[in-house]
N, C-alpha and C positions, 0 to 999 in steps of 0.2 A: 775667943779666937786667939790664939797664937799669935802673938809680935813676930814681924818678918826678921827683926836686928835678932832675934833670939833661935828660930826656927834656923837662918844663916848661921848661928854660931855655932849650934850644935850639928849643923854639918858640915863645914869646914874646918873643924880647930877648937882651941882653946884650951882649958884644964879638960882634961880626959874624964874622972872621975866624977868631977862635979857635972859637966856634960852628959854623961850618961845617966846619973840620978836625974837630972833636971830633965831627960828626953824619957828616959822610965815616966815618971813622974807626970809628968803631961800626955804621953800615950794613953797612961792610964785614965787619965781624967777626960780625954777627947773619947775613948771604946766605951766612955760610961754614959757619956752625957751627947753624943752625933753618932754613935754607930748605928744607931737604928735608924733606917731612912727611910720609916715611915712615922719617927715623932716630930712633932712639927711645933713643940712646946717653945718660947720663949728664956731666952735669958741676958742677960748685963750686954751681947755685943746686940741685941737686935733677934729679930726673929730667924728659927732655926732654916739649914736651906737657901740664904738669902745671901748672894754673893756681896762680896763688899766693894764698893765702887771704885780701889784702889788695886781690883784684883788684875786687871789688866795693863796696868799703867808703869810705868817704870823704864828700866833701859835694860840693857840685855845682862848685864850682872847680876841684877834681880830674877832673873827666867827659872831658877829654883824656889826661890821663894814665890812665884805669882804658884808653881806648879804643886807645892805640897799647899798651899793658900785652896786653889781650886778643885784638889785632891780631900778638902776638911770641907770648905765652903758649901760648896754646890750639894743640892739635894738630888741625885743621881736618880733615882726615881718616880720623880714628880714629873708632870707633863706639863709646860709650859705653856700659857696661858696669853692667844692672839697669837698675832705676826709674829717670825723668830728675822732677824738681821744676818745676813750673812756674815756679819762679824765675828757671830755668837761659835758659829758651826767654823770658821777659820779661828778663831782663838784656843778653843777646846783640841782643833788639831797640834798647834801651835803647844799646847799645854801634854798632848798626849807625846808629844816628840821630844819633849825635855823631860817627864817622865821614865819614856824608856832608858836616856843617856844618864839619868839619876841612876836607874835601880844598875847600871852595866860599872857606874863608878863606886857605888856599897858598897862594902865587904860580903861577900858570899855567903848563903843562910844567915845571914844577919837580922835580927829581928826589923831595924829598920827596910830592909830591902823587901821583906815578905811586907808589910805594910804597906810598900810602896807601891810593889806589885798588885796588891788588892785596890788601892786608889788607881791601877790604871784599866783597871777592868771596869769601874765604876765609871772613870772617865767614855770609854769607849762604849758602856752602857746606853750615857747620857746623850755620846755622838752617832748613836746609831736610833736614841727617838728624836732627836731634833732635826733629820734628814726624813724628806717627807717619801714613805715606801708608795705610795702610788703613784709616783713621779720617776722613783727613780729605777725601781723594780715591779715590771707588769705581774699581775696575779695569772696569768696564764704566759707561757711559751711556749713554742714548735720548732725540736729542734728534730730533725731526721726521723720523724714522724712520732719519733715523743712527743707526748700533751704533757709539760710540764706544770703541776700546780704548786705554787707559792706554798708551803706551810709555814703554818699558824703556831705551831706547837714549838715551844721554848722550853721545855725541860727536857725531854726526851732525847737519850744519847743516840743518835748515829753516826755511820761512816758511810763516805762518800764514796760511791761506785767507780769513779774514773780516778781519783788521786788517792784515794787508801786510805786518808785521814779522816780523825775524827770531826764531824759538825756540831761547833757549838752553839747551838740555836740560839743562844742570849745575844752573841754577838754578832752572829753570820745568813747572813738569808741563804736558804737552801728549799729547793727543788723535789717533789715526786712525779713520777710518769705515772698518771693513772690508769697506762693499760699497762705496766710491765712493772712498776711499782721502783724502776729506777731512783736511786735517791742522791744528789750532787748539790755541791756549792754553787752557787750566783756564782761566783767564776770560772766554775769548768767548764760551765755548758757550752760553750763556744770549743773546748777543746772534744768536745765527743766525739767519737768516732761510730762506735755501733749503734743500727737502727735499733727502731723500738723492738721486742720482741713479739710482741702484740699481734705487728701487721704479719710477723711469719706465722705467726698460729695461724691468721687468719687465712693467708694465702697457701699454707701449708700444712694440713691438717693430718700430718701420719709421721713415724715414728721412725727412728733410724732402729733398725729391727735384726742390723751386723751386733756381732759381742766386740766392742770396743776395736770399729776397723781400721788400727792402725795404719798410718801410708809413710808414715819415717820422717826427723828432720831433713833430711836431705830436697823432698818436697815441700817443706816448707822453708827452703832457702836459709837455714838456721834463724828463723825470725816466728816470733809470735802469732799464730793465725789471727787474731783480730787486730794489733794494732800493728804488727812489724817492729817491735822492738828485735834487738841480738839476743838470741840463746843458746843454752846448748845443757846437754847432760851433766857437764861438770860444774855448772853453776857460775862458769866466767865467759863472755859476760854477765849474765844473768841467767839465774833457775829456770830450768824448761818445768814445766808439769803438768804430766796428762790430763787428758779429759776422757774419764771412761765410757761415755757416752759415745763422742764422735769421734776418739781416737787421736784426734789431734792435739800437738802441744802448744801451752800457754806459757805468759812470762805471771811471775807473782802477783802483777798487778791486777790481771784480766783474770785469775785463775787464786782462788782465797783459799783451795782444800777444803770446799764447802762439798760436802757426799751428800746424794741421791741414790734412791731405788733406779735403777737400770732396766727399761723395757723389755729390751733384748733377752734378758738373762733372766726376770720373771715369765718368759713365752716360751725360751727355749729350756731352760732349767731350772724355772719353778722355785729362782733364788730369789733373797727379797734383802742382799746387804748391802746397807748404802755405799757407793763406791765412789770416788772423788770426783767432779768434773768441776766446769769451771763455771763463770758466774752468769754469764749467756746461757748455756745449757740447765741451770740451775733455775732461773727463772723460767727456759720455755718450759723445762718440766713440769713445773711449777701450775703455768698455766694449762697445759694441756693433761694435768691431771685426773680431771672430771670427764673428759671429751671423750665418747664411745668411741674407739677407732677404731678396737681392737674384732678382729672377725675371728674368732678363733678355731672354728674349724675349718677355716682354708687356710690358716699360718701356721697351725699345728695341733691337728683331728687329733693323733697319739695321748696328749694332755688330759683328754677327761678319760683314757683309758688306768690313769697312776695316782689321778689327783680325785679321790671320793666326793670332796665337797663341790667339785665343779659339776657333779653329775648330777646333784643335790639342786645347787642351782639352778640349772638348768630347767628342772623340773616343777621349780617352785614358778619357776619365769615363764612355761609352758601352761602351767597353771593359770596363770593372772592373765595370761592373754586370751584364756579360755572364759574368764570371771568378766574380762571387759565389756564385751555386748549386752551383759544382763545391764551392769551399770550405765550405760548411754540411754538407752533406755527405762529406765526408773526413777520417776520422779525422786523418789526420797532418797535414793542414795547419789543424786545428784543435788539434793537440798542437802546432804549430809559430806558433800564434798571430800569420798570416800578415797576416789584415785590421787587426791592431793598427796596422800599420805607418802606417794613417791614421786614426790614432785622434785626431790634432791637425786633422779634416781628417773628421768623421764625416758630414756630409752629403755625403762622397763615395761611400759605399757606400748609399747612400739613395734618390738623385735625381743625374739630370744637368744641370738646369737652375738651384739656386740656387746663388746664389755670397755671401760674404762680402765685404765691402772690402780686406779682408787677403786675401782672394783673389786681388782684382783688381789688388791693387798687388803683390802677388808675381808674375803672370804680366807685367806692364809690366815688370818687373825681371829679366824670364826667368827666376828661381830655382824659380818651381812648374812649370815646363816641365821643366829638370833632374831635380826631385826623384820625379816624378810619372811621367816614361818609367823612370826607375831601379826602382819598382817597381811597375809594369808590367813592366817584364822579370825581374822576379823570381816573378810571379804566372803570368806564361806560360810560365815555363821548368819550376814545379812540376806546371802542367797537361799538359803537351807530349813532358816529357822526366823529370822526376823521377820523377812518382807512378803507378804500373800504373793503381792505381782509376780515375782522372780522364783518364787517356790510354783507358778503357775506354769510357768515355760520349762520345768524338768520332761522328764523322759518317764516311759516304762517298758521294758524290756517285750518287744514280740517275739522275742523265739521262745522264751517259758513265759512272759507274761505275769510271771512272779516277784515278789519285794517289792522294796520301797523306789519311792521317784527316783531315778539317776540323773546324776550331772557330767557335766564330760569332763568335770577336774576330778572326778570321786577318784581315786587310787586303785578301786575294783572293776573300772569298766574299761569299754572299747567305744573306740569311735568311729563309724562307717566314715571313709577316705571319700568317698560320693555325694551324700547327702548330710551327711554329722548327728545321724540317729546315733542314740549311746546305746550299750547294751548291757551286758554284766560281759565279762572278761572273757569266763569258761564259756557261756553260749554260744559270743560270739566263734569263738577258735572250734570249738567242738561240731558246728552249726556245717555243714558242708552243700548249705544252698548259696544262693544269693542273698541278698540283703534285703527283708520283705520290704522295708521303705519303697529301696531301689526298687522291686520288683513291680511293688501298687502304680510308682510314677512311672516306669515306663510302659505298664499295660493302660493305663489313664491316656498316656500321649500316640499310643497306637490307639486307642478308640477316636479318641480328636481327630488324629490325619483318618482315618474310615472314613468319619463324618462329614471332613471335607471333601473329600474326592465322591 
């Protein structure tokens, strides 16, 4: 360990030269033989990590020496072992505060000052496990209907949603919102202002469906729509910045220039480029990106007139809901847990007409066209050719009574609107009776009412 009469000398004074060899010199010998703070080896002062009983003691002219002493001494990542004294946790603050006034009196990029700054990261390391975190920060809070949880995670860069800066998780307890994924320091949370987003998904499930409906600063009183900070277009006081979504302006803080895909503008013009909004709307997007809301032939029928692969869909979607009833009833393709397969993808076995945004931006992508014939041909191969049961409930055509069994997804047949007899396509169109099904059942249910009366 370092003499404190020597560690003093060489930062207040004395022969320049020889003082800088002599603090070289021992820097070097302290990075070879303590820097690692996980060797716990032995040498000439005692064991390594083990403060020295003289480390706290002194009068206040000593306050640098106790601080570069407790900056070499202390094993910063070791956990301490029983009861800690509240002396331990005021002394180390005590040591972090003459620290800081250390590294602001160096000389600037001074190698002494970068070291010194590293001994106070290590200090505040040390004072941030010797404060007991389930006393003094709960693993769960609610603030405005965020469910804030505690993370665990210390290497991992983030920035913090409400103040802009980065969270340094070694040193800083920080916050996620499990439904909106908000992420803030243990001290903002108290300054939050916007709810979760979560609960608007929940209570609000549809889409602002305007092309970016502007309403002007002047309605927003030159102030920020979420927090009210001043803004304006010229950037004094502060940067206004749209939000393509809802039209409204933001201040920098609430608004990062973080682009989204635009609802609006993939319903109405079938565009798909992300356009800036801000970070409320960037999350609800976010969330409500899976959520079928979209009805799209009552928001805009014109769309599958321009757009081929919606018409594509459609039909594949028209299909699977025809494939369903064989599956609910089929043992084995209910042992083989068939309809899972779109279980990322459940309002496909529901309906053929809502879609998702992740819908619509997978089929512009072609990938839900791929994945979506794939099994489709795996649904019709279990009907067609695997399963006896399901090859038993096909059809055969009574207007020729010709070919093979029909299904009602076959791409060559019709399907009676009455009774859901399939036919071949041409029979049916060309046939210019009634529908012999229809026919049989309603002379069957006029012999019934005979026989009652």
């Amino acid at each position: 360990m370092w003499p404190s009469s020597n560690v003093n000398k060489s930062l207040h004074g004395g022969s320049d030269v020889a003082d800088e060899m002599e603090y070289d010199e021992r820097l070097a010998q302290f990075r070879q033989t303590r820097l690692n703070p996980f060797d716990r080896g032995e040498d000439e002062d005692g064991p390594r990590g083990e403060a020295r009983p003289e480390l706290f003691s002194g009068t206040r002219n000593s306050s640098l020496d106790r601080t570069m002493d407790l900056g070499l001494a202390e094993d910063h990542f070791s956990r301490p072992n029983g009861s800690l004294a509240e002396s331990d946790i005021e002394n180390l603050k005590i040591a972090i505060e003459e620290c800081k006034k250390l590294i602001l009196e160096l000389p600037e990029h001074s190698e002494r000052q970068k070291d010194t700054v590293v001994k106070l990261i290590h200090l505040r390391l040390k004072l941030q496990e010797l404060k007991d975190p389930e006393e003094d920060e709960p693993n769960l809070r609610i603030v405005l209907e965020h469910r804030f949880s505690k993370e665990k995670s210390k290497s991992v860069k983030q920035t913090c949603d409400k103040c802009s800066t980065i969270i340094w998780g070694l040193i800083q307890t920080w916050y996620t919102c499990t439904g909106c994924y908000y992420r803030c320091h243990s001290k903002c949370m108290n300054l939050i202002t916007k709810a979760c987003v979560r609960s608007k998904v929940s209570h609000q499930s549809e889409y602002e469906l305007s092309i970016c409906p502007e309403i002007g600063l002047d309605r927003q009183d030159y102030r920020c729509a979420e927090c009210r900070t001043p803004i304006s277009l010229r950037g004094v006081p502060g940067e206004a910045r749209q939000c393509d979504y809802v039209g409204q302006y933001y201040c920098s803080t609430c608004h990062w220039n973080d682009t989204a895909i635009i609802p609006a503008r993939v319903i109405h013009n079938w565009e798909f480029e992300p356009r800036k909004v801000c970070r409320s709307s960037l999350r609800y997007l976010a969330l409500m990106m899976s959520r079928p809301v979209l009805k799209l032939k009552e928001i805009n029928p014109l769309l599958f007139n321009f757009v081929e692969e919606l018409v594509e869909i459609r039909k594949l979607r028209q299909d699977i809901l025809l494939m369903k009833p064989y599956f609910i009833t089929c043992k084995e393709a209910m042992e083989a847990r068939l309809l899972l397969q779109l279980q990322d993808r459940q309002h496909f076995v529901e309906n053929d007409d809502m879609y998702s945004l992740q819908d619509l931006i997978d089929i512009s992508s072609g990938r839900l066209s791929c994945s979506l014939t794939e099994i489709h041909t795996t649904f019709a191969k279990h009907i067609k050719l695997d399963c006896e049961r399901c090859q038993a409930k096909g059809f055969v055509c009574e207007l020729c009574k010709e070919g093979d069994i029909l299904f009602p997804f076959d791409s060559h047949t019709s399907v009676c609107h009455e009774c859901s007899a399939v036919f071949h396509r041409d029979c049916y169109y060309d046939n210019s009776t009634t529908c012999p099904r229809c026919a049989r059942m309603t002379e069957r249910k006029q012999d019934d009412d005979g026989k009652d009366s």
